[in-house]
N, C-alpha and C positions, 0 to 999 in steps of 0.2 A: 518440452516437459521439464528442460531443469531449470530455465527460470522460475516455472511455478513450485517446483520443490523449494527454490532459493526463497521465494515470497514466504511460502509458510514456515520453513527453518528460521528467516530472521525473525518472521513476527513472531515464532513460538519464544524466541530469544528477548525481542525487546518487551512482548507481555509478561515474564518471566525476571524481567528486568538483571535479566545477566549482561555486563558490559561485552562488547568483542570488535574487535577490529582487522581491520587485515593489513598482517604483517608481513606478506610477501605476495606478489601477484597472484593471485586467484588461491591464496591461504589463509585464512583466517584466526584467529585465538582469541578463544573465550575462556574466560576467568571466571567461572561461577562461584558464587558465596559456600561457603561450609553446607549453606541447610539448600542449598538448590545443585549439590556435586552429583546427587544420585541420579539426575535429570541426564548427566551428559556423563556416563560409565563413572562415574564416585572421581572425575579427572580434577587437580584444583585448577588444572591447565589445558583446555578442550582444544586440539588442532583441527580441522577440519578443511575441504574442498571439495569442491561439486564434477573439479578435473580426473577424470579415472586414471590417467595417465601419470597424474603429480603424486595421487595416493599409491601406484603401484613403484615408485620409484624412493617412495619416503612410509616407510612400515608405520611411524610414530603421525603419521596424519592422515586423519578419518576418513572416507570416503562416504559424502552423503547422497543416496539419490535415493529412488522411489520405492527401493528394496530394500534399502540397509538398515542393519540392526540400529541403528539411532535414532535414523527416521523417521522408523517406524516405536520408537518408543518414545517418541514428540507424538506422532498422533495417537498414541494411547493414551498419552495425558491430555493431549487436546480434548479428544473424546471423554474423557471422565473429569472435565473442568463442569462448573456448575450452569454454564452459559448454552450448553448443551442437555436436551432432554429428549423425553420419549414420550408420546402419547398415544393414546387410541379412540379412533372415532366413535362414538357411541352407536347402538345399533338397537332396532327397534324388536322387542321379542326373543324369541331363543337363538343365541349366534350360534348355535350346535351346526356342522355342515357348511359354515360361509367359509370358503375359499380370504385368505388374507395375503395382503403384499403392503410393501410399504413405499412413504415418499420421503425422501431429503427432502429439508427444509430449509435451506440456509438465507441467513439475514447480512445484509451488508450495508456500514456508511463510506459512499465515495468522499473524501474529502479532496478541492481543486484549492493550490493555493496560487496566486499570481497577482498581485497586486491586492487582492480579497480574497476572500475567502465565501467557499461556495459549496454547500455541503448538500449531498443525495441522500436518499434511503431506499433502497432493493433487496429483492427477495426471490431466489428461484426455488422453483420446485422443481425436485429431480423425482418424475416416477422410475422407480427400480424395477420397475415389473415390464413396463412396457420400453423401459429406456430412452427417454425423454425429457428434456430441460425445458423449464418455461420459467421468462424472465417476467417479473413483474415491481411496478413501483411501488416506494412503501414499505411496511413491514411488517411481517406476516406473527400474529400473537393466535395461539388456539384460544378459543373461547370458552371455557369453564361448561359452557352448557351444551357445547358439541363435543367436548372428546375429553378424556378420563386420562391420568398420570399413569404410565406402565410402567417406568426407570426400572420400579424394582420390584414388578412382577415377574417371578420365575418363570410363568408360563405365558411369557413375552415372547415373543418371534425374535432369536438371535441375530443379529446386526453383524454385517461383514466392514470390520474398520477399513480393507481395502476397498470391496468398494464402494462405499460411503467417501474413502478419501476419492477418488479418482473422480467425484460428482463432485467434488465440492472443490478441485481444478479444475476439471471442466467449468463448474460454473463461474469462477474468477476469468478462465480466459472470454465466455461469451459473453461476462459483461465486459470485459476491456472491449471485443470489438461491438457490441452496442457503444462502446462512450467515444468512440473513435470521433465521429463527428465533432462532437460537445466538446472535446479534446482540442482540433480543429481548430474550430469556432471560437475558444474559450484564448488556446494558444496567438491567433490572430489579435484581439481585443490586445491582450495582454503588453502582442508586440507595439500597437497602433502607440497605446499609454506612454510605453518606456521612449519611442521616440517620440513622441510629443510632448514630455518632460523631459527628458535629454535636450531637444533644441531650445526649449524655453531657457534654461540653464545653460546652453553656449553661448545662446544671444548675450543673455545677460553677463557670462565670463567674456565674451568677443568686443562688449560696450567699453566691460572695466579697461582689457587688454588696450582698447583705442584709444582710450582718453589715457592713459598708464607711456603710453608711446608718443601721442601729441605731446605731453609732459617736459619728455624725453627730445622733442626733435625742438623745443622751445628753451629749453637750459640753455641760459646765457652764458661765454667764454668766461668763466671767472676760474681761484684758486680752487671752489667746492665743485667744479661741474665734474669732473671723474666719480667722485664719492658720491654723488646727487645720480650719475647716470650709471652707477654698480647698484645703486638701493631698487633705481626702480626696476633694473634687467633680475633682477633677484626678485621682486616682488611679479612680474610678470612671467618667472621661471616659476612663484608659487600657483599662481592663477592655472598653469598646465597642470600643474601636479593637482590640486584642487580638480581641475579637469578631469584627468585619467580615475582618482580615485571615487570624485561622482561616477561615473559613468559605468563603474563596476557596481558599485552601492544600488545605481535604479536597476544594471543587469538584472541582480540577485533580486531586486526587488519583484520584480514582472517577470523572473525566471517562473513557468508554469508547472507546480509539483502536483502531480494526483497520486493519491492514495488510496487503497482500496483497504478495509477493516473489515474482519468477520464480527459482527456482532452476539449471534447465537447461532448454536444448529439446532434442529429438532427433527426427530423420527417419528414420521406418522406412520401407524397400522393401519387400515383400512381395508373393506368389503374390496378385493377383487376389481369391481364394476362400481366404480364412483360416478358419482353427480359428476357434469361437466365442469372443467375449472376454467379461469378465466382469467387468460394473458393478455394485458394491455399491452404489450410489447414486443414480443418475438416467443415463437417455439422453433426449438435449435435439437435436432437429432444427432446424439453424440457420435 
């Protein structure tokens, strides 16, 4: 659980484009602008940690997790950003007597970086009623001519921000282990790359090195052959260094980064007893 707190704390931070870094093992400091201080207690100087042990030893640094007043006043704001809405199914004749419940909606782009770039689009529905996650590919848009805007109908079905958040963790961890494979698979490819350009670029620094040393073992005894056999041991001392700092460069190149982005959320109202829906992909009981 407090990785996924950490996932939405930071992304609440970097969508909000407050800078932060951490300035001591497992503590962080965020600097919000003037017009974004009231996001994080009106601080111009935000401390924070996800450790409960470092917050109860240091009164002046926050303690964040899935209760705490900060938290939870990120996902308030998460919740009333414009990326999230509210809808309701349409229904045929008098809705007087229908039994209503609702579904989370949440929309996601996985982005895979590792030498390319390789970008998903997912959608779970979380029935609230029945308790229920179903992952699906793609991205889920209500239809204008199926369900009606409720946001700011007062006689909307109240929304519980807890737990709406706790589906919309859950639904980040069941996609992580849906991408596990693709992860895998994507991770391998990656590595295959990096050393397959890494050797290509030995050869070719092991060629220069050889002919840089024949050079060297062919220097005839004269007054320049010291001076002649220091240029070229310095230029074959550059040829490693050349080496080492390639070989970090394709590291980070084919290093495999996945990212997971909330796109939108949406709450659907719905009859009780819905039409069957339809997961291409897994259904995961929380």
């Amino acid at each position: 659980m407090v990785e996924r707190v950490k996932k939405v704390f930071f992304n609440f931070l970097d969508t909000q484009k407050i800078p932060y870094k951490e300035e001591n093992p497992e503590v962080w400091l965020a600097e919000p602008p003037k017009d974004k201080q009231s996001l994080l207690n009106g601080a111009e100087e935000f401390r924070f940690t996800f450790n409960k042990n470092i917050a109860e030893l240091h009164r002046n640094i926050e303690y964040i997790s899935e209760n705490s007043y900060s938290f939870r006043k990120v996902v308030e704001k998460i919740s009333s950003e414009p990326k999230a809405a509210k809808v309701r199914l349409k229904t045929d004749g008098n809705a007087k007597g229908i039994k209503w419940t609702e579904d989370a909606v949440f929309n996601f782009k996985v982005s895979m970086v590792g030498g390319n770039v390789k970008d998903m689009l997912f959608h779970t529905v979380c029935d609230l009623g029945a308790k229920t996650i179903e992952l699906n590919e793609g991205l889920f848009a209500p239809e204008k001519e199926k369900y009606i805007d409720c946001s700011k109908d007062s006689n909307s079905k109240a929304s519980s921000p807890t737990e709406i958040l706790r589906y919309y963790l859950m639904s980040c961890n069941n996609l992580e282990t849906y991408l596990l494979n693709e992860i895998k698979e994507k991770s391998k490819s990656a590595e295959n790359k990096y050393k397959e350009e890494l050797a290509a670029y030995n050869t070719y620094l092991d060629e220069e090195k050889k002919e840089l040393e024949t050079k060297k073992d062919n220097s005839g005894f004269h007054l320049y052959f010291f001076q002649k056999e220091e240029e070229i041991d310095k230029m074959i001392s550059n040829l490693e260094k050349d080496r080492k700092e390639k070989t970090a460069e394709l590291r980070e190149k084919f290093k495999l980064k996945t990212k997971i982005s909330l796109i939108s959320a949406i709450i659907i109202e719905r009859p009780e007893k819905p039409a069957n829906k339809t997961g291409n992909l897994k259904l995961v009981k929380p």
